[in-house]
C-alpha positions as CSV (number, residue, x, y, z in Angstrom):
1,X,0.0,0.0,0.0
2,X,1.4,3.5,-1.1
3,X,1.7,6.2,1.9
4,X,0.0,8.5,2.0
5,X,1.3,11.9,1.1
6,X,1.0,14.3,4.4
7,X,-0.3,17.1,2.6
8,X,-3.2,14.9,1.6
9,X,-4.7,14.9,5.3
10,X,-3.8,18.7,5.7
11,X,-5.9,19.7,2.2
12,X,-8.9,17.8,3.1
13,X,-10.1,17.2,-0.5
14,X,-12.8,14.9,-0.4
15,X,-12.5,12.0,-2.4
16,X,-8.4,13.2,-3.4
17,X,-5.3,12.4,-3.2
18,X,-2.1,14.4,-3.9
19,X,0.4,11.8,-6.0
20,X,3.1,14.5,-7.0
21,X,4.6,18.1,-5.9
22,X,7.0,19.8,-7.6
23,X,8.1,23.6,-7.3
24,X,7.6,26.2,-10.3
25,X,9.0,30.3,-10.7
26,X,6.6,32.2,-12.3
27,X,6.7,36.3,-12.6
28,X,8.9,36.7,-9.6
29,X,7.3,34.1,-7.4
30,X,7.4,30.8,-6.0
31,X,4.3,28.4,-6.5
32,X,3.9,24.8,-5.1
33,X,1.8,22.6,-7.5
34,X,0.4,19.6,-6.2
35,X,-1.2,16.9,-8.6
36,X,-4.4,15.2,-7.4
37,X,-5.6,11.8,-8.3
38,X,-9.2,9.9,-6.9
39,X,-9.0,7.7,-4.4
40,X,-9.8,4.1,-5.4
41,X,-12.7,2.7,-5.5
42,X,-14.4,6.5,-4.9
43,X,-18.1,6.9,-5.5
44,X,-18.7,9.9,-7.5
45,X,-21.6,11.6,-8.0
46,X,-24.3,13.3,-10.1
47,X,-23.9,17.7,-9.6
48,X,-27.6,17.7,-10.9
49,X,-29.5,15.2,-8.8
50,X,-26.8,14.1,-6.4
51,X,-26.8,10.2,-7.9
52,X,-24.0,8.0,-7.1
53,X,-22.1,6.5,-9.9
54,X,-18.7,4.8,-11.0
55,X,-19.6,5.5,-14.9
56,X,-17.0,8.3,-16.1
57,X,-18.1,9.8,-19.0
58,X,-15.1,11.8,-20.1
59,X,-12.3,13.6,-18.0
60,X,-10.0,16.9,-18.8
61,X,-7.3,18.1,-16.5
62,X,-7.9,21.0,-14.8
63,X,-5.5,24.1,-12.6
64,X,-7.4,25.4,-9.3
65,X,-5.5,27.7,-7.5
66,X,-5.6,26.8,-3.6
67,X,-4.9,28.7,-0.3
68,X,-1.3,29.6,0.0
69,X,1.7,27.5,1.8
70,X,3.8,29.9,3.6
71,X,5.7,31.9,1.0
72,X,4.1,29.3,-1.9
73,X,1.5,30.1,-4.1
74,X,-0.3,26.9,-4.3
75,X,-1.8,25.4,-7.4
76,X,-3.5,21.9,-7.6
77,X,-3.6,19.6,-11.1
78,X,-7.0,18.1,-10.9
79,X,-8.7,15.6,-13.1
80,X,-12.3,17.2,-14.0
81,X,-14.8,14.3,-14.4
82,X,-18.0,14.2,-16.3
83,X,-19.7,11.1,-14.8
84,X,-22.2,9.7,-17.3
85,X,-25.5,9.6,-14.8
86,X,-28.2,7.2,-15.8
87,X,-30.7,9.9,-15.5
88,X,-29.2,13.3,-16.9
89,X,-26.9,11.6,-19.2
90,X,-23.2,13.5,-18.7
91,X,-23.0,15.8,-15.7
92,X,-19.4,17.4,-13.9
93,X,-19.0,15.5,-11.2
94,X,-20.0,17.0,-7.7
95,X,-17.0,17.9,-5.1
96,X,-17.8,19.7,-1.9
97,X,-14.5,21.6,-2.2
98,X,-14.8,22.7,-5.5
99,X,-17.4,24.7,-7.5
100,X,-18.8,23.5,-10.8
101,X,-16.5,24.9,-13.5
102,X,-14.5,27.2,-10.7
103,X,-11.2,27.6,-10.9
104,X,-10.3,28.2,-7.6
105,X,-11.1,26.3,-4.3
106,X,-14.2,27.2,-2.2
107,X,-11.8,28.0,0.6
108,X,-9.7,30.0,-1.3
109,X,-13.2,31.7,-2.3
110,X,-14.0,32.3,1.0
111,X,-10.7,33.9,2.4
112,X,-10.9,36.1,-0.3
113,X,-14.9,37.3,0.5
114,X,-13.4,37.5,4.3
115,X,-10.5,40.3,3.5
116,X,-12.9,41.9,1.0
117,X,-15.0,42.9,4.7
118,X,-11.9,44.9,6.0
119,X,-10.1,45.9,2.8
120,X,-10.3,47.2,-1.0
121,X,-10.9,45.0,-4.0
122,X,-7.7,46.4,-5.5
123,X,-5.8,45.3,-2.3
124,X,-6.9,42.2,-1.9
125,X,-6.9,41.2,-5.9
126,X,-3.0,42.1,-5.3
127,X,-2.4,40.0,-2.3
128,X,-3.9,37.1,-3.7
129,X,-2.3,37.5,-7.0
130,X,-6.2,37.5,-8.3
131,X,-8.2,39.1,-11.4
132,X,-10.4,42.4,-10.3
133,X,-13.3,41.0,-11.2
134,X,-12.7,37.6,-9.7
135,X,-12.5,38.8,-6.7
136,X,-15.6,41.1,-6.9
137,X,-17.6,37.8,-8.1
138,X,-16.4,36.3,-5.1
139,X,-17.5,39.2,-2.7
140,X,-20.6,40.0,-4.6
141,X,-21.5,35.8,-4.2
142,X,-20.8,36.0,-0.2
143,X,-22.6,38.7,0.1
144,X,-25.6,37.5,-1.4
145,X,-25.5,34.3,0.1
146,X,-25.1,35.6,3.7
147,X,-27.8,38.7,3.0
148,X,-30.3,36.5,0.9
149,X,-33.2,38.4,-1.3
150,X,-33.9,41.4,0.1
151,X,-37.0,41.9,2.5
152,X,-39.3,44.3,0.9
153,X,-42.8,43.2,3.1
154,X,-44.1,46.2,5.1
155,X,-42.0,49.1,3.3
156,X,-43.7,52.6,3.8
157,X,-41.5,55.1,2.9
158,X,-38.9,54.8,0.3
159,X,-35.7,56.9,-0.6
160,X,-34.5,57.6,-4.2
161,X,-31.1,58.8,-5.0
162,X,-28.5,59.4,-7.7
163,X,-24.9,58.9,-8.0
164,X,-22.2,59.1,-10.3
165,X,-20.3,55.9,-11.5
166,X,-17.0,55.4,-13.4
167,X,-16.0,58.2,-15.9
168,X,-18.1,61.0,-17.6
169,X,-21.9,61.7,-16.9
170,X,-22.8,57.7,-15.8
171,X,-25.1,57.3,-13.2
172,X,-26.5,54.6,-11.2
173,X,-29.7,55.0,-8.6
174,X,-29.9,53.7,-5.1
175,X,-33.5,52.9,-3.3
176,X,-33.6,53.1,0.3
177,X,-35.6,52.4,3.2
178,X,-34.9,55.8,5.6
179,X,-36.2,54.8,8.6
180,X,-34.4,51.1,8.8
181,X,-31.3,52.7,7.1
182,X,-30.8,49.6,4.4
183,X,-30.4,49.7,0.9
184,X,-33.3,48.2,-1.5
185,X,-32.3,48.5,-4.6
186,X,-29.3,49.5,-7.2
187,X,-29.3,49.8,-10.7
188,X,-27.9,51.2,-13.6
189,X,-28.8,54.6,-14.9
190,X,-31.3,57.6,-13.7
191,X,-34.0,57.8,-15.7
192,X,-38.0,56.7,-15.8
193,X,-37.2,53.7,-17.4
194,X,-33.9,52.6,-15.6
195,X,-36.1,52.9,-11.8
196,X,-38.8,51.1,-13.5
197,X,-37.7,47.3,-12.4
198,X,-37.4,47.9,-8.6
199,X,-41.6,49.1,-8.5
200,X,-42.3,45.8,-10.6
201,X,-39.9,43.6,-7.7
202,X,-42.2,45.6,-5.4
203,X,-45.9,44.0,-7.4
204,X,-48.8,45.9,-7.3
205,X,-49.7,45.2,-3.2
206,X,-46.6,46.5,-1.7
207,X,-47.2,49.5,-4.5
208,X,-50.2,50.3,-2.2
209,X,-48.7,50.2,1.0
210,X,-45.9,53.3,0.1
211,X,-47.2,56.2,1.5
212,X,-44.2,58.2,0.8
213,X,-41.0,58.1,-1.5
214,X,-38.0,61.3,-0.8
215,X,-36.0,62.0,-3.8
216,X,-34.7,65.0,-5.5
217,X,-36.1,67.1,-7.9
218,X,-35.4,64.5,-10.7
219,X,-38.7,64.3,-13.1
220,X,-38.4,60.9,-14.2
221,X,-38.4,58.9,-10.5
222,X,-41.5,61.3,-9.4
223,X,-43.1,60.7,-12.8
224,X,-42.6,56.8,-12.0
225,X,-43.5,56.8,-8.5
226,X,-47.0,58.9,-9.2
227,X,-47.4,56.0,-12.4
228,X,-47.0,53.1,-9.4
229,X,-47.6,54.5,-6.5
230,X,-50.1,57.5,-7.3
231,X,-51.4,57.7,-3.4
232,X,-48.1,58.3,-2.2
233,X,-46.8,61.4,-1.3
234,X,-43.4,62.8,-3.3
235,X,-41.1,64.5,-0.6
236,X,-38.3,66.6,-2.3
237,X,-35.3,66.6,0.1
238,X,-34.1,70.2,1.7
239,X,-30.6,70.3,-0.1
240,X,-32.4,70.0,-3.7
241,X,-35.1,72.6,-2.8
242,X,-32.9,75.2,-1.5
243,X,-30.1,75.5,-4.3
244,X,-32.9,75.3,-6.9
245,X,-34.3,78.7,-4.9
246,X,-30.7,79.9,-5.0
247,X,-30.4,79.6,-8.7
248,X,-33.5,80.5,-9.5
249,X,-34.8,83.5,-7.2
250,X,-31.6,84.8,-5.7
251,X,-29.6,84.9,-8.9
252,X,-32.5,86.2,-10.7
253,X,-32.9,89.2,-7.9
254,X,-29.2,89.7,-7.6
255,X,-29.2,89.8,-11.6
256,X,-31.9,92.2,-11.8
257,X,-30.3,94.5,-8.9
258,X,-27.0,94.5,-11.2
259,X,-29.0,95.5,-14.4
260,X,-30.4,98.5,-12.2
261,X,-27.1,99.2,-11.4
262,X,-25.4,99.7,-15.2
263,X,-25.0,103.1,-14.8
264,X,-23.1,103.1,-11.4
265,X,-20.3,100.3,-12.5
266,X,-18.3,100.2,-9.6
267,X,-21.5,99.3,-7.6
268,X,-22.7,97.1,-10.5
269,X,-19.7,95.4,-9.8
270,X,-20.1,94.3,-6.6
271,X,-23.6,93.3,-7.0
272,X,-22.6,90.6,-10.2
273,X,-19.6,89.2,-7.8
274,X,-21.8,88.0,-4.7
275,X,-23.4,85.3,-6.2
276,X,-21.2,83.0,-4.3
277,X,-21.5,85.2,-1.1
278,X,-25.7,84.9,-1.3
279,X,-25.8,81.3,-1.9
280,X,-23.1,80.3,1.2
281,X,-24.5,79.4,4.7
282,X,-23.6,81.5,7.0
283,X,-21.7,79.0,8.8
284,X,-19.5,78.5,6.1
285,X,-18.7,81.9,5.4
286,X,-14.7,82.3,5.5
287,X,-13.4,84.8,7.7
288,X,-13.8,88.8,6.6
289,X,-16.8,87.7,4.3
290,X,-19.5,87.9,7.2
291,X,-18.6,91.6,6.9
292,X,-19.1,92.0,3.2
293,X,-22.2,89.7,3.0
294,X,-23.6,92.0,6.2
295,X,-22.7,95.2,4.3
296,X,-24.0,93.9,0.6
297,X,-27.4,93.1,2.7
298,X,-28.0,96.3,4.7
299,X,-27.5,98.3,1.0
300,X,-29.9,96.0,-1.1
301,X,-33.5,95.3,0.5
302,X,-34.4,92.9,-2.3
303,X,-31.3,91.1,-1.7
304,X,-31.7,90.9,2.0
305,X,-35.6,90.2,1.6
306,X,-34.9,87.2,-0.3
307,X,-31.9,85.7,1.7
308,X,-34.0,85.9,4.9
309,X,-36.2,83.5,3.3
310,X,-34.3,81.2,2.2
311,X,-34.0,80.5,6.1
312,X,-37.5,80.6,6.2
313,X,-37.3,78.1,3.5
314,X,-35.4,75.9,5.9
315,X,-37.3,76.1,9.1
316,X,-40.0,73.7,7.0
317,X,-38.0,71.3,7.0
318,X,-38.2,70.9,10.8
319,X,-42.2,70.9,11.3
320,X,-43.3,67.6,12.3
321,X,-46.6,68.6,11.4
322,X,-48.3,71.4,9.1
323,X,-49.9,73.1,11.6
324,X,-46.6,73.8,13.5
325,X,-45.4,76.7,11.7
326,X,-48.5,78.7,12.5
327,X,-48.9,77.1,16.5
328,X,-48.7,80.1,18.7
329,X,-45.9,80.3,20.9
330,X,-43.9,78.5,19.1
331,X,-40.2,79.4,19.1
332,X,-38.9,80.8,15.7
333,X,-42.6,81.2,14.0
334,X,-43.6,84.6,14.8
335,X,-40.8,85.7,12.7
336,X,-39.6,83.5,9.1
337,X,-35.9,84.5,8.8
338,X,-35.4,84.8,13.1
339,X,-32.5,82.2,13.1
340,X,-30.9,83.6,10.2
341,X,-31.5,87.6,11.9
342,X,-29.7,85.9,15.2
343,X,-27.4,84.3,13.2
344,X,-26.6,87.5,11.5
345,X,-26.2,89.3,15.1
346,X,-23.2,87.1,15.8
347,X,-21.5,87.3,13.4
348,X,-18.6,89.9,12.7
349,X,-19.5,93.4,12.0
350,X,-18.4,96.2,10.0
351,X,-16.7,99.4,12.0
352,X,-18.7,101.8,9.9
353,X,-20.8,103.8,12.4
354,X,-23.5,103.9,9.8
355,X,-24.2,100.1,8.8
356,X,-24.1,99.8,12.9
357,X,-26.9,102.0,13.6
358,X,-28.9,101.8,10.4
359,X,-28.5,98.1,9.4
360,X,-32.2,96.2,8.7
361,X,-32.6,93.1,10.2
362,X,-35.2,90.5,9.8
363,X,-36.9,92.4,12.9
364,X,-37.2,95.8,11.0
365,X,-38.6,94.2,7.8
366,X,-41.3,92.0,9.2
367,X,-42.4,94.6,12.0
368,X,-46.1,96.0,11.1
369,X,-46.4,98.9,8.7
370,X,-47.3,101.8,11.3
371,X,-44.0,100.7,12.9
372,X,-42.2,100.3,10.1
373,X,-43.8,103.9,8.6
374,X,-42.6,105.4,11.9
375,X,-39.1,104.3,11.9
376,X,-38.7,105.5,7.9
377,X,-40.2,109.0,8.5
378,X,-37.5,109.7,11.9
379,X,-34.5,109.2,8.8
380,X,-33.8,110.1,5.3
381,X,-32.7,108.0,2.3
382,X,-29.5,109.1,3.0
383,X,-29.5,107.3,6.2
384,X,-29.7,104.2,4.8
385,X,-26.2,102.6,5.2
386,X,-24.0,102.8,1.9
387,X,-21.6,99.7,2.8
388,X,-18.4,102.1,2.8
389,X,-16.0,99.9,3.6
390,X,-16.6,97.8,-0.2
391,X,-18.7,99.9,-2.4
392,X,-18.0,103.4,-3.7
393,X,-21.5,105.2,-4.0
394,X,-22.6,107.3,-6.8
395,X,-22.5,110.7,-4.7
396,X,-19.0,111.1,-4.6
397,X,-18.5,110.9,-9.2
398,X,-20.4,113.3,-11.5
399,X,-22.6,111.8,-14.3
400,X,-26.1,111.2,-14.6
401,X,-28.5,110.3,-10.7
402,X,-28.1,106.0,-11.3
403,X,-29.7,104.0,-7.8
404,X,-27.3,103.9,-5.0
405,X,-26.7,100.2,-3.5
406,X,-27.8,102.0,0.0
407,X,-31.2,103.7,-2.0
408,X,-34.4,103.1,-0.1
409,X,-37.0,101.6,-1.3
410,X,-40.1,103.8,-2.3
411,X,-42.8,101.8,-1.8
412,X,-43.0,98.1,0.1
413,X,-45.3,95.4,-1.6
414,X,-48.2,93.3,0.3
415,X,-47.1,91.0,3.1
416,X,-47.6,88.1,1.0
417,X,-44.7,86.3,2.8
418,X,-45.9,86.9,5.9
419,X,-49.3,86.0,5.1
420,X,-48.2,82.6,4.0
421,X,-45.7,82.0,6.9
422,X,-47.4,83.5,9.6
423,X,-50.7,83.3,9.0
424,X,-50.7,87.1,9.6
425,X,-52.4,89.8,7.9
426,X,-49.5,92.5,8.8
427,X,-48.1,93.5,5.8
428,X,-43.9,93.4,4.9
429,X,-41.9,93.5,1.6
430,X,-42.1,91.4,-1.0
431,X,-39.1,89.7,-2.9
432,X,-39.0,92.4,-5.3
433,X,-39.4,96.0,-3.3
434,X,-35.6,96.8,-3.9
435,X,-35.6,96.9,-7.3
């Protein structure tokens, strides 16, 4: 009787044998390749329906790469058998260590899906000496085999999302469910159609169920999700909302203030180069700029008008309930803009005497009219601060009368802000009074 080679015990391949090692220098590195043989008299079987069988149909000889051996990439020589199975006719025969048509071992398959937890494809493809894509068909297989389908009973709320993929405008779209934090879906593109298979995985039921789905502004999933789902409500998330109201009311103001301004360029000037300055949070101001952006507001009531409500615009997004905006009492409400006026009170001012004594806040501009009509008749136009210490004003060149950046407003529209945020029938300025 032959001994038994002690690697044999150590590999544990069912139903194989190693019969020869040899060593082999490939691209810099050592690999020990082991030959395999079947023991005798093993019963092999079926990989369709599992029947036992000593009928070999044909055999080809096969590499499978193998766990490492110390400093030895390991590579085994193994006989592939197709056994001819008196029901499915020729079939590869089953092995519990081995895959059909794999070409590496399961445990070599499953060290590989273990670093992939705790490091990079790229990293582990290179330690292994593996393809990319080998080893993210290995991952992608644990992962599915340890997660299963996904659960998609008793889903209510649903979140839709965009991102970019690879080089150039590709896209792929992620489905989530918010309130367990797990992902439901991924797929390939961002439009009506590429969204389309995850509602028909859903079926018609769950369709029911999904009282809300929170995406951005993106016409195609709301178009799908109103074709699906129609009773659900669409919830367009607060980083989406408010740089679409940047772009398109507080450019278009800022625009219009510097087309009033062509006649006073310097001024003009100004105005056109604080687009970036309007559309920054306070917070992320750099330092110096709370100064200019507190200066460019005090001389431009449009400007300031509508960057108040874009904190307004905000605050929404913290009601729990509709009728919380208009609750009396209720900290923040009596006022839209109050967290950016307090906001605006801490930060830096200028030293200008003037834009310290005279500067609107959100206070001034929302008080009621008599108030407000008090206030304006105890100064003059000229009072109105001129932000010194960054824009030249008109008075001091010669030339035709152009509107000053610190100009005054004649008249102040209906309070149709208020009204809407308050509930209030006081009246204050509309978006447009400083033009």
């Amino acid at each position: 009787m032959a001994q038994e080679h002690p690697i044999t015990r150590l590999g544990g391949w069912a139903g194989y044998e190693v019969v020869e090692d040899w060593q082999e220098r490939r691209g810099g590195k050592s690999w020990c390749v082991l030959r395999l043989e079947a023991v005798t008299g093993w019963l092999r079987q079926c990989s369709h329906c599992g029947e036992s069988t000593r009928a070999v149909h044909d055999q080809q000889e096969r590499r499978i790469r193998e766990l490492p051996i110390f400093e030895y990439r390991v590579e085994l020589v193994v006989p592939r058998v197709r056994v001819a199975c008196a029901r499915c006719g020729p079939r590869l025969e089953r092995l519990s260590w081995l895959e059909p048509y794999a070409r590496l071992t399961r445990r070599l398959g499953e060290s590989v899906a273990q670093l992939c937890r705790v490091a990079s494809i790229r990293h582990v493809a290179s330690f292994f000496g593996l393809d990319w894509k080998t080893v993210k068909d290995l991952d992608f297989a644990s992962l599915q085999h340890q997660l299963g389908p996904v659960d998609l009973d008793g889903l209510e709320v649903i979140g839709m999302d965009e991102f970019a993929i690879q080089k150039g405008h590709r896209y792929a779209t992620v489905i989530v469910e918010p309130m367990r934090k797990r992902v439901l879906w991924v797929g390939r593109g961002r439009g009506r159609e590429d969204v389309r298979p995850f509602f028909e995985l859903l079926g018609p039921e769950r369709c029911k169920r999904l009282r809300a789905a929170v995406m951005d502004m993106n016409a195609g999933y709301e178009l799908e999700v109103k074709h699906h789902c129609p009773q659900a409500a669409i919830v367009f998330d607060l980083f989406h909302v408010v740089a679409k109201y940047g772009r398109e009311v507080i450019d278009r103001v800022r625009v219009d203030r510097a087309h009033e301004l062509r006649a006073d360029k310097p001024a003009r000037r100004v105005v056109k180069g604080a687009r970036w300055l309007l559309l920054k949070n306070r917070e992320s101001l750099a330092p110096g700029q709370h100064i200019q952006l507190n200066e460019l507001l005090a001389a431009n009531r449009a400007l300031f008008v509508v960057h108040v409500l874009r904190d307004a615009l905000k605050d929404l997004w913290s009601f729990a309930t509709p009728a919380m905006p208009s609750a009396p009492g209720r900290a923040g409400t009596a006022k839209p803009g109050a967290a950016a006026s307090s906001r605006s009170s801490a930060s830096p001012r200028t030293s200008s005497p003037t834009c310290q004594a005279s500067s609107p806040t959100a206070d001034s501009l929302w008080a009621p009219t008599s108030s407000r009509a008090s206030t304006t008749r105890s100064r003059s136009s000229s009072a109105w601060p001129t932000a010194s210490a960054t824009t030249p004003t008109s008075s001091s060149r010669s030339g035709p009368h152009s509107p000053e950046l610190g100009e005054e407003p004649k008249k102040s529209g209906p309070g149709s802000h208020r009204g809407r945020f308050e509930g209030s029938d006081q009246s204050g300025p509309t978006a447009t009074s400083g033009h």
